[in-house]
Backbone as XML, in Angstrom:
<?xml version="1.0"?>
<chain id="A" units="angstrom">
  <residue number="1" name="UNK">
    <atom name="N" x="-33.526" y="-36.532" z="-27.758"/>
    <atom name="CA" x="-33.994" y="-37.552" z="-28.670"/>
    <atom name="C" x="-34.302" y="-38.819" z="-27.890"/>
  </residue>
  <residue number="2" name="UNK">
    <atom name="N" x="-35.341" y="-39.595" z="-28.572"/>
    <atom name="CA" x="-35.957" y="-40.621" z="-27.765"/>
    <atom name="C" x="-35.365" y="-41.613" z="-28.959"/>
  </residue>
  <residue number="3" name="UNK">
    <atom name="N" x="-35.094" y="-43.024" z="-28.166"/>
    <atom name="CA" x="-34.686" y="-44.064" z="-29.285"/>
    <atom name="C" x="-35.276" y="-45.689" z="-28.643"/>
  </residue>
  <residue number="4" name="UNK">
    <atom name="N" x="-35.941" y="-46.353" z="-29.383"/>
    <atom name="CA" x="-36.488" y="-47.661" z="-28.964"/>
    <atom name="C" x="-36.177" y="-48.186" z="-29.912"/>
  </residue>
  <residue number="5" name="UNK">
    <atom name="N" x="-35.362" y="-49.164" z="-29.539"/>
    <atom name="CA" x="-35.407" y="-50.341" z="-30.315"/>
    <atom name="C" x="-35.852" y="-51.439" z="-29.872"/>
  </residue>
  <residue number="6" name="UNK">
    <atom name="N" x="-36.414" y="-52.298" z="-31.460"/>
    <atom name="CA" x="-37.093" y="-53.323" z="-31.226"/>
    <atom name="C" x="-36.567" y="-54.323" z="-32.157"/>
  </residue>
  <residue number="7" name="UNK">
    <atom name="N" x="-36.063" y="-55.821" z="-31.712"/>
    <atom name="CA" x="-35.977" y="-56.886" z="-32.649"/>
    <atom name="C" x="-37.610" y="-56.835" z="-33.379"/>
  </residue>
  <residue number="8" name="UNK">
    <atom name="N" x="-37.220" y="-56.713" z="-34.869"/>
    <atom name="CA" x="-37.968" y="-56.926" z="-36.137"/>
    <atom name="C" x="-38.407" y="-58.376" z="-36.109"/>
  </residue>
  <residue number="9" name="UNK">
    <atom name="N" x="-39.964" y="-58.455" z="-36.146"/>
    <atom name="CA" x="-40.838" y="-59.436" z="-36.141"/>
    <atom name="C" x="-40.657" y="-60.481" z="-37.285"/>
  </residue>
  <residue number="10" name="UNK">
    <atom name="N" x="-39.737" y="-60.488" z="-38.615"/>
    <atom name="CA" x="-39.703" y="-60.844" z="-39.770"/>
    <atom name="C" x="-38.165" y="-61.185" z="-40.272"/>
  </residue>
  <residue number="11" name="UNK">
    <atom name="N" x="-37.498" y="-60.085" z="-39.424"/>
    <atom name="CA" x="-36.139" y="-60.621" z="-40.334"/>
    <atom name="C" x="-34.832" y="-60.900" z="-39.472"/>
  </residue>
  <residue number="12" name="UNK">
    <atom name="N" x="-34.377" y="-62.012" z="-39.498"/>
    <atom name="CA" x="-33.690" y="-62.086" z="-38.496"/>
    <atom name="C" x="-32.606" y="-61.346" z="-38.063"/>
  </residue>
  <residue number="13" name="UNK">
    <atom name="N" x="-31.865" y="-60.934" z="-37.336"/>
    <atom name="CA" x="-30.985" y="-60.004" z="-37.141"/>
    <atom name="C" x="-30.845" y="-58.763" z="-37.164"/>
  </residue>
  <residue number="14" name="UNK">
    <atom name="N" x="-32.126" y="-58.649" z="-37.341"/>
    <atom name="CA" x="-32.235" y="-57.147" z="-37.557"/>
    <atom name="C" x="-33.419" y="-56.228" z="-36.473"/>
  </residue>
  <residue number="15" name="UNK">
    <atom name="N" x="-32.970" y="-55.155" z="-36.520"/>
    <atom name="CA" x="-33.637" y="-54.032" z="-35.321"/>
    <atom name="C" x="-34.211" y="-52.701" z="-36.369"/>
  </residue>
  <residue number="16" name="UNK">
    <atom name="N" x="-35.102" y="-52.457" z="-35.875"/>
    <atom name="CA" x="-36.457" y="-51.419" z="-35.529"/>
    <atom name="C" x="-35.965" y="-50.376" z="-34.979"/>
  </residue>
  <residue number="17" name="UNK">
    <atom name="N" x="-35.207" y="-49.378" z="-35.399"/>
    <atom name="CA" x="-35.331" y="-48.150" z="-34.345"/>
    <atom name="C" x="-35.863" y="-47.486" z="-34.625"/>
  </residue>
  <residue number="18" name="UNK">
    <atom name="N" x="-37.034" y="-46.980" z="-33.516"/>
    <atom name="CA" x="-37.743" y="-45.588" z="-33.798"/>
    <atom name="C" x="-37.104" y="-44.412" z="-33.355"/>
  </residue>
  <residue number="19" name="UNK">
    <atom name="N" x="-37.617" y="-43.419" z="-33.463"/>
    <atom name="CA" x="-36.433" y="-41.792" z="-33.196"/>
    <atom name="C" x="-37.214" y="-41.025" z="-32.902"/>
  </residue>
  <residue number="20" name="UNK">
    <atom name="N" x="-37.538" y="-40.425" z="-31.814"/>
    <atom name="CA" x="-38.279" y="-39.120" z="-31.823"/>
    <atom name="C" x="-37.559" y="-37.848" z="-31.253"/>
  </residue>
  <residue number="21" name="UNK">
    <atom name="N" x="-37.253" y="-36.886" z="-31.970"/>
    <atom name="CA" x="-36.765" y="-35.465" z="-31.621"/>
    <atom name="C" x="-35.771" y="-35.339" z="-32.799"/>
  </residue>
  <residue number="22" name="UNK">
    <atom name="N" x="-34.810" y="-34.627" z="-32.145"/>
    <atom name="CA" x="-33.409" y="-34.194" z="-33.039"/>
    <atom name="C" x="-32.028" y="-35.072" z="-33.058"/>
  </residue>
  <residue number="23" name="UNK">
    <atom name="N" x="-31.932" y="-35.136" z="-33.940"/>
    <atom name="CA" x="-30.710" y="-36.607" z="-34.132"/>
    <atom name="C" x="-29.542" y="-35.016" z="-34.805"/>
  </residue>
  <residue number="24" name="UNK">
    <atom name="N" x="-28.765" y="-34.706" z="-34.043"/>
    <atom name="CA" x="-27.614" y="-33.617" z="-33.992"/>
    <atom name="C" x="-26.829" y="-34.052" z="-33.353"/>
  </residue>
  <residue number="25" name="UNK">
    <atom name="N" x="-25.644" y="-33.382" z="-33.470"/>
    <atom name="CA" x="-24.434" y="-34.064" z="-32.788"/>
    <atom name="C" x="-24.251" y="-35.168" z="-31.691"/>
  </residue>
  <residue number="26" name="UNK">
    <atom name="N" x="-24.878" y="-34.506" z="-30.637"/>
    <atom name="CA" x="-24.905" y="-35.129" z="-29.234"/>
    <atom name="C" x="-25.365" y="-36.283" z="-29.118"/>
  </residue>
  <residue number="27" name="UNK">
    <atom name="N" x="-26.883" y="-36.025" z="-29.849"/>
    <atom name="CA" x="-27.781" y="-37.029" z="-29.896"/>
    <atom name="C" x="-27.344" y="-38.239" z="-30.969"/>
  </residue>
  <residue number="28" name="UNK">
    <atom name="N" x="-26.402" y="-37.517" z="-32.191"/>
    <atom name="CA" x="-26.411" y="-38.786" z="-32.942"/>
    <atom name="C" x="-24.993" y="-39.649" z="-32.929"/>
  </residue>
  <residue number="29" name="UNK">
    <atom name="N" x="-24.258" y="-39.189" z="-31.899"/>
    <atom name="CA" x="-22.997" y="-40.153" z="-30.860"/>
    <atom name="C" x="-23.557" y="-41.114" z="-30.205"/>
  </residue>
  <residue number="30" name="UNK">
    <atom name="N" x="-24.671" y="-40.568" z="-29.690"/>
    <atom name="CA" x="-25.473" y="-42.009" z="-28.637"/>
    <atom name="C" x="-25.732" y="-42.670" z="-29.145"/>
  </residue>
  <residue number="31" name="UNK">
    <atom name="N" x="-26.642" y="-42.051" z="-30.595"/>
    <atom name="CA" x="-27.322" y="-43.392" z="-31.396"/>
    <atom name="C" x="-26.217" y="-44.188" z="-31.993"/>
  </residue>
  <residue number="32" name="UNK">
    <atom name="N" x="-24.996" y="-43.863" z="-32.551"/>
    <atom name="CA" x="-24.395" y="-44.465" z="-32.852"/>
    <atom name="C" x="-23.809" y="-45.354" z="-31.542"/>
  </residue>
  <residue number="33" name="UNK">
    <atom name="N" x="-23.093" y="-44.823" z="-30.522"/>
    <atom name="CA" x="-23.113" y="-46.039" z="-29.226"/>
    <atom name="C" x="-23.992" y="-46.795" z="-29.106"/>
  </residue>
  <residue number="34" name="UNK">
    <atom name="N" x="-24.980" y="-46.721" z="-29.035"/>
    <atom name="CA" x="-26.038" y="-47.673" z="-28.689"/>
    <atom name="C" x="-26.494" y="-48.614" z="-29.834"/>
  </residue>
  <residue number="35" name="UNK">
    <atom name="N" x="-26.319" y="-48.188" z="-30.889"/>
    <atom name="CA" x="-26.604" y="-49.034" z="-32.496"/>
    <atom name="C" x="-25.018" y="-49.793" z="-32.246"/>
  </residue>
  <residue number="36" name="UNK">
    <atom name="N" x="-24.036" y="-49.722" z="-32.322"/>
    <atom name="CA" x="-22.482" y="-50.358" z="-32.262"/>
    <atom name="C" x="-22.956" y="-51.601" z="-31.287"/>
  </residue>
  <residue number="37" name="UNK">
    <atom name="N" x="-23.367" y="-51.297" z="-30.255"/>
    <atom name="CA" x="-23.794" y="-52.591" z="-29.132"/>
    <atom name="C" x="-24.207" y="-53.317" z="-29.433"/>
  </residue>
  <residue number="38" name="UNK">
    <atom name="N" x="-25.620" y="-53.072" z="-30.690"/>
    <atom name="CA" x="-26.365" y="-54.490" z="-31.642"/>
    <atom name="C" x="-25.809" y="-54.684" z="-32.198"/>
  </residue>
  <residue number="39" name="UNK">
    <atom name="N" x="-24.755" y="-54.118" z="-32.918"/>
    <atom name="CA" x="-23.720" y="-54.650" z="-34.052"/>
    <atom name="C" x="-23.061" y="-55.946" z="-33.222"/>
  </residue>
  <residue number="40" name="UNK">
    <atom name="N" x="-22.738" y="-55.428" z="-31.930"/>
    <atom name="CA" x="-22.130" y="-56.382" z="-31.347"/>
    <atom name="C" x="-22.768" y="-57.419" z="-30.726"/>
  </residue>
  <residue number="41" name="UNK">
    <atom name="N" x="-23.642" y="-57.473" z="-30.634"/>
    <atom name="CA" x="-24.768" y="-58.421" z="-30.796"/>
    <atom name="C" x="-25.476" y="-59.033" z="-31.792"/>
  </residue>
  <residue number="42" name="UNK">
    <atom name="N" x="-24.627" y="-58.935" z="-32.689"/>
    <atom name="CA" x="-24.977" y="-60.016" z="-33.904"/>
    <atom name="C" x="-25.720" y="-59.007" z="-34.638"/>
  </residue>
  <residue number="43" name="UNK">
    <atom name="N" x="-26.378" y="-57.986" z="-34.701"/>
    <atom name="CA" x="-27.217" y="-57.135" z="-35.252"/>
    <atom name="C" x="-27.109" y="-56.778" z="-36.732"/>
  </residue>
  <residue number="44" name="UNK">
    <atom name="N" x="-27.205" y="-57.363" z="-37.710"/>
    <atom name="CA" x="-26.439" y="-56.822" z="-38.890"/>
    <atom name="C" x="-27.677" y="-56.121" z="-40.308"/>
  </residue>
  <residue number="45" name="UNK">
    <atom name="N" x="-28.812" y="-55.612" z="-39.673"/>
    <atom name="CA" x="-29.906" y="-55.048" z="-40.647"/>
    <atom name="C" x="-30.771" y="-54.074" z="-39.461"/>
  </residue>
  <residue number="46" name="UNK">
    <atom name="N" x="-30.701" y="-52.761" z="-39.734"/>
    <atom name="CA" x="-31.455" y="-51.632" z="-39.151"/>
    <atom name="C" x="-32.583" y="-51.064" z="-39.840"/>
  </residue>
  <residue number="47" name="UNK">
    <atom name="N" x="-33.864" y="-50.737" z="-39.525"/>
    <atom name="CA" x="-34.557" y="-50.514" z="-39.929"/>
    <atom name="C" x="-35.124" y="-48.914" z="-39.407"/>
  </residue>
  <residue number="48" name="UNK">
    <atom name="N" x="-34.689" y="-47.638" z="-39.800"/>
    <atom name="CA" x="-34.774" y="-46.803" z="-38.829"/>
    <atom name="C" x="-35.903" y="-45.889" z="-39.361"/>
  </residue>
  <residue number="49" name="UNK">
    <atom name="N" x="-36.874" y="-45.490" z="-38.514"/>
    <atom name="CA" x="-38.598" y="-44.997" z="-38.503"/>
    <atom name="C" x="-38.266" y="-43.704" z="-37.583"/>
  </residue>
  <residue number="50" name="UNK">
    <atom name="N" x="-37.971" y="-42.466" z="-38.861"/>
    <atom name="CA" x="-38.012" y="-41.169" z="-38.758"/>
    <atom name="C" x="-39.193" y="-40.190" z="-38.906"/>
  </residue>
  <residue number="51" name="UNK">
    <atom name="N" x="-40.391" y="-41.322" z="-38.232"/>
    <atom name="CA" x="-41.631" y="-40.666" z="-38.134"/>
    <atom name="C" x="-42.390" y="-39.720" z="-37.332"/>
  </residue>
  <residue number="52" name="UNK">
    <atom name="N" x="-40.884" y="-39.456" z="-36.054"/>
    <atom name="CA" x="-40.931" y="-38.527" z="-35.159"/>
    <atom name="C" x="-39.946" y="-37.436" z="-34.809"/>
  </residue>
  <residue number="53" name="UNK">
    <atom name="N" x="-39.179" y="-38.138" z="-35.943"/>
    <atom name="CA" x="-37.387" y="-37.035" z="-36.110"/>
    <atom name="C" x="-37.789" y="-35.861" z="-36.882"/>
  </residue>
  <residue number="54" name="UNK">
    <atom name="N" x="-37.231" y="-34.624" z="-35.790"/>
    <atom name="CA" x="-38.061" y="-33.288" z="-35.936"/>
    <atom name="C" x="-36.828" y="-32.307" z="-36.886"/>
  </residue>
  <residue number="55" name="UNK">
    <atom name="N" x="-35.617" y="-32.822" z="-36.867"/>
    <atom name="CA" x="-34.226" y="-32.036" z="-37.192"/>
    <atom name="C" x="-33.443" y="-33.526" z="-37.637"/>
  </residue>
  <residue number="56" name="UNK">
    <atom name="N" x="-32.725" y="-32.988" z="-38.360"/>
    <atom name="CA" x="-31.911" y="-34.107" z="-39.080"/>
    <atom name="C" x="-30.309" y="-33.239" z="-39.115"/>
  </residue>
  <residue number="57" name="UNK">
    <atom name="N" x="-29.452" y="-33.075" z="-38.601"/>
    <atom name="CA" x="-28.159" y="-32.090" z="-38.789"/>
    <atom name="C" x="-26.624" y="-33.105" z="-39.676"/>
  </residue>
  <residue number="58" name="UNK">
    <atom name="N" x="-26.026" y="-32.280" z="-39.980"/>
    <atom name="CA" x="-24.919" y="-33.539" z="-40.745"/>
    <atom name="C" x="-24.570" y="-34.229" z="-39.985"/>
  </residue>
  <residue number="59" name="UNK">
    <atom name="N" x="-24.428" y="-34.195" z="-38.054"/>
    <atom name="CA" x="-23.799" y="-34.948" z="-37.611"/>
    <atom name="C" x="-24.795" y="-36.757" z="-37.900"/>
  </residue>
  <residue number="60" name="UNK">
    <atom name="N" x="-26.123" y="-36.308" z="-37.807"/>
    <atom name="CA" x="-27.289" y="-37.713" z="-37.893"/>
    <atom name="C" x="-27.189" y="-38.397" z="-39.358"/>
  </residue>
  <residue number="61" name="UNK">
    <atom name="N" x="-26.899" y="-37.538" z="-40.666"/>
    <atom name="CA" x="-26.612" y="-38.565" z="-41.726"/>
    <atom name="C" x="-25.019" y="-38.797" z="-41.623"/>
  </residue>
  <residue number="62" name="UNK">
    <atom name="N" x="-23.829" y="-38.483" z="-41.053"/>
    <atom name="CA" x="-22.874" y="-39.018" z="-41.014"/>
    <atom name="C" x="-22.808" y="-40.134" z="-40.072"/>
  </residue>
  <residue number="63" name="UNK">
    <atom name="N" x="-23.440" y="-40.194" z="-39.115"/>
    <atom name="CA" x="-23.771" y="-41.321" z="-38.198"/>
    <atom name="C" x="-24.040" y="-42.393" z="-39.223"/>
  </residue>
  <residue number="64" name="UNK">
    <atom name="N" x="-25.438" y="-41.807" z="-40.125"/>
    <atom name="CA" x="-26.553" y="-43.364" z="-40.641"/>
    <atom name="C" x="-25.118" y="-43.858" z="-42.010"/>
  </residue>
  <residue number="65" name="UNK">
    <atom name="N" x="-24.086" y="-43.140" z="-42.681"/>
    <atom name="CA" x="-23.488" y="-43.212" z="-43.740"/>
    <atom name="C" x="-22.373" y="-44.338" z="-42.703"/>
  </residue>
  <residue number="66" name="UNK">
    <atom name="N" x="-21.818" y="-44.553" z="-41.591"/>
    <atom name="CA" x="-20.535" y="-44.636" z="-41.055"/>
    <atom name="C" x="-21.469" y="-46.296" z="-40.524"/>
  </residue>
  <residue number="67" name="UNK">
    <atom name="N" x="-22.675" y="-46.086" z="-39.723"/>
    <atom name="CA" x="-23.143" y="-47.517" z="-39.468"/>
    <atom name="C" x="-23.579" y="-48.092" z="-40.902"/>
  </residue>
  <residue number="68" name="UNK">
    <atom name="N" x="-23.822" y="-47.617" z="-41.886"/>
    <atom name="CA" x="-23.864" y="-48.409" z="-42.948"/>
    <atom name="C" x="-22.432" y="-48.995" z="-43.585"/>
  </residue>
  <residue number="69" name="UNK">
    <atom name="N" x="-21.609" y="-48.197" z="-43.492"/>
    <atom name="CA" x="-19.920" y="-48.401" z="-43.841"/>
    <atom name="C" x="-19.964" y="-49.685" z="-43.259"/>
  </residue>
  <residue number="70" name="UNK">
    <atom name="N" x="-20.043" y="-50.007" z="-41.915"/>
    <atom name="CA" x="-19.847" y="-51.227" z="-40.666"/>
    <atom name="C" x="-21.046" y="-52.117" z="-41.311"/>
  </residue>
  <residue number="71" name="UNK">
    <atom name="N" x="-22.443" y="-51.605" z="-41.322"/>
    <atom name="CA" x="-22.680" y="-53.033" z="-41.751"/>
    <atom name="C" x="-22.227" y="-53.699" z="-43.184"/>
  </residue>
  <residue number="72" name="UNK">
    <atom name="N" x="-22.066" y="-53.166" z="-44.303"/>
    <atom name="CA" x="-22.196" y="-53.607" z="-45.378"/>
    <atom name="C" x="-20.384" y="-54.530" z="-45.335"/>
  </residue>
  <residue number="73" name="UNK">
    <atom name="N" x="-19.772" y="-53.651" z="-44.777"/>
    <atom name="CA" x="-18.600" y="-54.795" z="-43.930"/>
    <atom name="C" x="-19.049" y="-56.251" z="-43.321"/>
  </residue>
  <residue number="74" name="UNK">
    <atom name="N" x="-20.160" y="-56.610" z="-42.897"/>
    <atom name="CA" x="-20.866" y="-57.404" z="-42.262"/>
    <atom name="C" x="-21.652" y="-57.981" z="-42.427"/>
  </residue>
  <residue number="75" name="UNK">
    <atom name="N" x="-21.849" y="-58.040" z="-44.190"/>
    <atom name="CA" x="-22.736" y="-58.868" z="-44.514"/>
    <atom name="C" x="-24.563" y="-58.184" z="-44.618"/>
  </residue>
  <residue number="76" name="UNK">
    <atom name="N" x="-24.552" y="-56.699" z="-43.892"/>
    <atom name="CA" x="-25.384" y="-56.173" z="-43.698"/>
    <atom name="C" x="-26.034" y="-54.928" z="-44.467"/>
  </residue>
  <residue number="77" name="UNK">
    <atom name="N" x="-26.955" y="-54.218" z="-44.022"/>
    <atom name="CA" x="-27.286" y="-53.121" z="-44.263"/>
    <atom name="C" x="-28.315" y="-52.232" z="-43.637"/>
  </residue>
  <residue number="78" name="UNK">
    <atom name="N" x="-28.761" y="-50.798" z="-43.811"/>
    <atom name="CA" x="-29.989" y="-50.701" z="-43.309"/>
    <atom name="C" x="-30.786" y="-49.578" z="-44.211"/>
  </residue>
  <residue number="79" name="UNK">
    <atom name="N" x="-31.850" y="-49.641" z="-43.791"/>
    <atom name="CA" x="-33.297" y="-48.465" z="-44.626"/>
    <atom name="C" x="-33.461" y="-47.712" z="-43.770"/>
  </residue>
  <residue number="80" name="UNK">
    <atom name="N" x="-34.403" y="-46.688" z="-43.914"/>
    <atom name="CA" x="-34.803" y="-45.432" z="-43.573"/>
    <atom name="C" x="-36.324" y="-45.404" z="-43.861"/>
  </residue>
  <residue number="81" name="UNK">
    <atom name="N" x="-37.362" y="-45.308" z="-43.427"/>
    <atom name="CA" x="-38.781" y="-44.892" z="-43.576"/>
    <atom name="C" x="-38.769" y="-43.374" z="-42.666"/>
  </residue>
  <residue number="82" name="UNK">
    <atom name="N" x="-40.562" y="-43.108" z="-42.983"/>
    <atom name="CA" x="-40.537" y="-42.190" z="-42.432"/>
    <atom name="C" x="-40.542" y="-40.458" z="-42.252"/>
  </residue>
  <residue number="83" name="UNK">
    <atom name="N" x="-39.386" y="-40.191" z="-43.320"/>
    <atom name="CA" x="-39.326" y="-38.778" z="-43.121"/>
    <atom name="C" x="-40.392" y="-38.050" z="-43.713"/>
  </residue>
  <residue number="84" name="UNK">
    <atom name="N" x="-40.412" y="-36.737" z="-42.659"/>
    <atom name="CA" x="-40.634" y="-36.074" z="-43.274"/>
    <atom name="C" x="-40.025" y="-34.585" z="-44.551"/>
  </residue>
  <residue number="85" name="UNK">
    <atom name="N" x="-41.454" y="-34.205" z="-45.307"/>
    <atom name="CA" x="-40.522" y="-33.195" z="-46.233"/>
    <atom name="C" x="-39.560" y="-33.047" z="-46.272"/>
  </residue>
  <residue number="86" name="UNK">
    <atom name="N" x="-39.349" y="-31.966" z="-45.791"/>
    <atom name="CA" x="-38.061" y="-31.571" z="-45.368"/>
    <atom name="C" x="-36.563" y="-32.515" z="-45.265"/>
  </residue>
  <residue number="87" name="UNK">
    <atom name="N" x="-36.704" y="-33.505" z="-44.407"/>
    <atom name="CA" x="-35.950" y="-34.463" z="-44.231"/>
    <atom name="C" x="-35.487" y="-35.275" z="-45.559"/>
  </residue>
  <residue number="88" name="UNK">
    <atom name="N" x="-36.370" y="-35.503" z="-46.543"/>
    <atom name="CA" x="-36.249" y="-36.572" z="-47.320"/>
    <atom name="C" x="-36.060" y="-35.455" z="-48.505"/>
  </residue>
  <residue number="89" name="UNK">
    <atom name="N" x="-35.763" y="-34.340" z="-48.578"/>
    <atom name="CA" x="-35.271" y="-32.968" z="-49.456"/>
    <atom name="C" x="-33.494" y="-32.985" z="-49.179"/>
  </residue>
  <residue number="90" name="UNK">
    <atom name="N" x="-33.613" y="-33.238" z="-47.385"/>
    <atom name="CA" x="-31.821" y="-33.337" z="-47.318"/>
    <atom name="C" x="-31.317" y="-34.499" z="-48.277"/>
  </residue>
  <residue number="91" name="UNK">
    <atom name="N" x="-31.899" y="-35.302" z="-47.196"/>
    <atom name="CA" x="-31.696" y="-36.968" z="-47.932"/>
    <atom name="C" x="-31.273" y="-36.442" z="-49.897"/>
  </residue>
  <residue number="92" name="UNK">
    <atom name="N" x="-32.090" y="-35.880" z="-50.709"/>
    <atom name="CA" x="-31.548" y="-35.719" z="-52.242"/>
    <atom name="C" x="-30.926" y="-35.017" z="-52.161"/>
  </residue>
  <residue number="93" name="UNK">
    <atom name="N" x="-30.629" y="-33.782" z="-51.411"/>
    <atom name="CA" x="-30.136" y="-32.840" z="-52.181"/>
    <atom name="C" x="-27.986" y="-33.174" z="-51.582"/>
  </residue>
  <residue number="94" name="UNK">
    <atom name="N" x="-27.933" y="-33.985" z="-50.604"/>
    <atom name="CA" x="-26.923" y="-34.467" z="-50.512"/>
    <atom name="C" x="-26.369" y="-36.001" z="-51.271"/>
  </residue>
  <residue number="95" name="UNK">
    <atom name="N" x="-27.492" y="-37.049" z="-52.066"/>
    <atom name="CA" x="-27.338" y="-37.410" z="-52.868"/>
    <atom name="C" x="-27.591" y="-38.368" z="-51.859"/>
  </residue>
  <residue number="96" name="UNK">
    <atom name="N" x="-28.208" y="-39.025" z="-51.078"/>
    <atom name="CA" x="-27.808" y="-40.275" z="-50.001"/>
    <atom name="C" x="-29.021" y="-40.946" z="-49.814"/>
  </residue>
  <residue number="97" name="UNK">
    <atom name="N" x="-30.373" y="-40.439" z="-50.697"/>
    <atom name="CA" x="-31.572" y="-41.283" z="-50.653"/>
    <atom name="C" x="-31.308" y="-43.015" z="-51.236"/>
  </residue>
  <residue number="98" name="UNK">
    <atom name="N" x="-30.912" y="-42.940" z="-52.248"/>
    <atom name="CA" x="-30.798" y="-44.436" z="-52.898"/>
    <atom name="C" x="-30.312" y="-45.197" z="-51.893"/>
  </residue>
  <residue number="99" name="UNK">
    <atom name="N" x="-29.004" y="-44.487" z="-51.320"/>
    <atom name="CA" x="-27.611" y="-45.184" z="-50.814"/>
    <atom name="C" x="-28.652" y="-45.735" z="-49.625"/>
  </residue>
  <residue number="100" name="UNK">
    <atom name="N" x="-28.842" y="-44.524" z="-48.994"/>
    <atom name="CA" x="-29.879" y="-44.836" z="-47.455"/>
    <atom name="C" x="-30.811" y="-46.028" z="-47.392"/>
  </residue>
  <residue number="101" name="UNK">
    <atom name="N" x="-31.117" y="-46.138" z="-48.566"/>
    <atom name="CA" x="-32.811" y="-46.763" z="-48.828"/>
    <atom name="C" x="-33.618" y="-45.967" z="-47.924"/>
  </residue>
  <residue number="102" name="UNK">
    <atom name="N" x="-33.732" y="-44.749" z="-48.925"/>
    <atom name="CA" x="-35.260" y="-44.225" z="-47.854"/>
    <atom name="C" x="-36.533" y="-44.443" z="-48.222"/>
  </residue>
  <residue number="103" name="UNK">
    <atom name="N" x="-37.230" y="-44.802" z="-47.301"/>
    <atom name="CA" x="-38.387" y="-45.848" z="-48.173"/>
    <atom name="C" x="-39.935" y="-44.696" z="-47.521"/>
  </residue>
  <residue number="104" name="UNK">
    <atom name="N" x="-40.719" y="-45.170" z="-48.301"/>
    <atom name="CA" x="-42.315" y="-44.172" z="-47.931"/>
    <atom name="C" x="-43.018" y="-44.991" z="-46.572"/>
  </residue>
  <residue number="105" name="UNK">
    <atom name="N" x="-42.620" y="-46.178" z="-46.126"/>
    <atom name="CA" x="-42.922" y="-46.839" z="-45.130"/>
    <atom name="C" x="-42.286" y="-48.006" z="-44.665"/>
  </residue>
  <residue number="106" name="UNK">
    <atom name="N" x="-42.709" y="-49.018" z="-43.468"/>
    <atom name="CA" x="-41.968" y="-49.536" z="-42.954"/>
    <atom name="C" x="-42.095" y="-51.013" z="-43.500"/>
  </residue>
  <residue number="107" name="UNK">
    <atom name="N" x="-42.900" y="-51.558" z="-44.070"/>
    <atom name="CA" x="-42.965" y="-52.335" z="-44.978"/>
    <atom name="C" x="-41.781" y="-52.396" z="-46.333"/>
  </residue>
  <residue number="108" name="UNK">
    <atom name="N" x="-41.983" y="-51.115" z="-46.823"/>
    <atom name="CA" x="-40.784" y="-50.404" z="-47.699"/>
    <atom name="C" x="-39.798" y="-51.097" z="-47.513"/>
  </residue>
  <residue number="109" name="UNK">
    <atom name="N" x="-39.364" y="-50.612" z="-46.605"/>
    <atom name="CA" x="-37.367" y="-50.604" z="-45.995"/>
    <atom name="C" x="-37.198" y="-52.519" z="-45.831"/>
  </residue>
  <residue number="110" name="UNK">
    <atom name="N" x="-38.371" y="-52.977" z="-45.135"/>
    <atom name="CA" x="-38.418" y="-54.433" z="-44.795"/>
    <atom name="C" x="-37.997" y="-54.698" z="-46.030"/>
  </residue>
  <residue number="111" name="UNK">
    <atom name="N" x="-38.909" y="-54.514" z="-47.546"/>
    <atom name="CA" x="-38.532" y="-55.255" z="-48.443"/>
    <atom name="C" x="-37.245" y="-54.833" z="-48.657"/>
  </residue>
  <residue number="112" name="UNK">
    <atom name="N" x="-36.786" y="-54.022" z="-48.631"/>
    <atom name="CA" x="-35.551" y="-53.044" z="-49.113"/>
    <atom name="C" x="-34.043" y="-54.243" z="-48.106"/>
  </residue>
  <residue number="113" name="UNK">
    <atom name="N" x="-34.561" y="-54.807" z="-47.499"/>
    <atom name="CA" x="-33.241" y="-55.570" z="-46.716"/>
    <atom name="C" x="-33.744" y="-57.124" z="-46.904"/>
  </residue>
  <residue number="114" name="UNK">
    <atom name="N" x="-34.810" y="-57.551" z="-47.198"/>
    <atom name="CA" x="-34.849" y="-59.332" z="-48.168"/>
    <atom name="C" x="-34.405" y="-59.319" z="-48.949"/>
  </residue>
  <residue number="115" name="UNK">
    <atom name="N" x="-34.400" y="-57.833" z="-49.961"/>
    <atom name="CA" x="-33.851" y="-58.175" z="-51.017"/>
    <atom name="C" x="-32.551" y="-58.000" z="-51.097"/>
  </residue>
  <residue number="116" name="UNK">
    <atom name="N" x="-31.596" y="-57.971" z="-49.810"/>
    <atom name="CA" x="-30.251" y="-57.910" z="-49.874"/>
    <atom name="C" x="-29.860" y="-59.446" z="-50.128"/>
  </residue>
</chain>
């Protein structure tokens, strides 16, 4: 899995991660290490663009459920754009679309964290 993040052009404190490949176990320990570091960097709104995430496994929505636990501790939160089919079928059928904010684009999710 590939991961870039980018400070968000619009909202302060908050990061852009894009994802490309499989967010599964291995892969979604890192993302969580590496997302914990912006936390610790003041980071408190994620914006994550699953427009290249090919596999989604329970370990990648227990990751996105556990950094949301931490931000909303923090004054924070984050969205989801992006998926595809498939992906955004897990997202309901485990009940975690609303919770997630999974949004149809990246504009979406932006509004989805002003209006926190």
């Amino acid at each position: 899995m590939q991961v870039i993040f980018e400070p968000d052009r619009e909202i302060d404190n908050a990061m852009v991660v894009r994802l490309q490949g499989a967010v599964e176990v291995v892969t979604a320990e890192r993302l969580w290490e590496l997302s914990l570091e912006r936390v610790a960097e003041g980071v408190r709104f994620f914006i994550f663009d699953f427009t290249g995430v090919t596999i989604l496994t329970s370990a990648g929505i227990g990751m996105l459920v556990r950094l949301l636990i931490r931000l909303r501790g923090q004054g924070g939160t984050l969205a989801v754009f992006g998926c595809n089919d498939h992906i955004c079928e897990v997202f309901d059928t485990v009940l975690l679309k609303e919770i997630l904010q999974v949004c149809e684009s990246e504009d979406e999710a932006r509004d989805k964290l002003r209006d926190r």
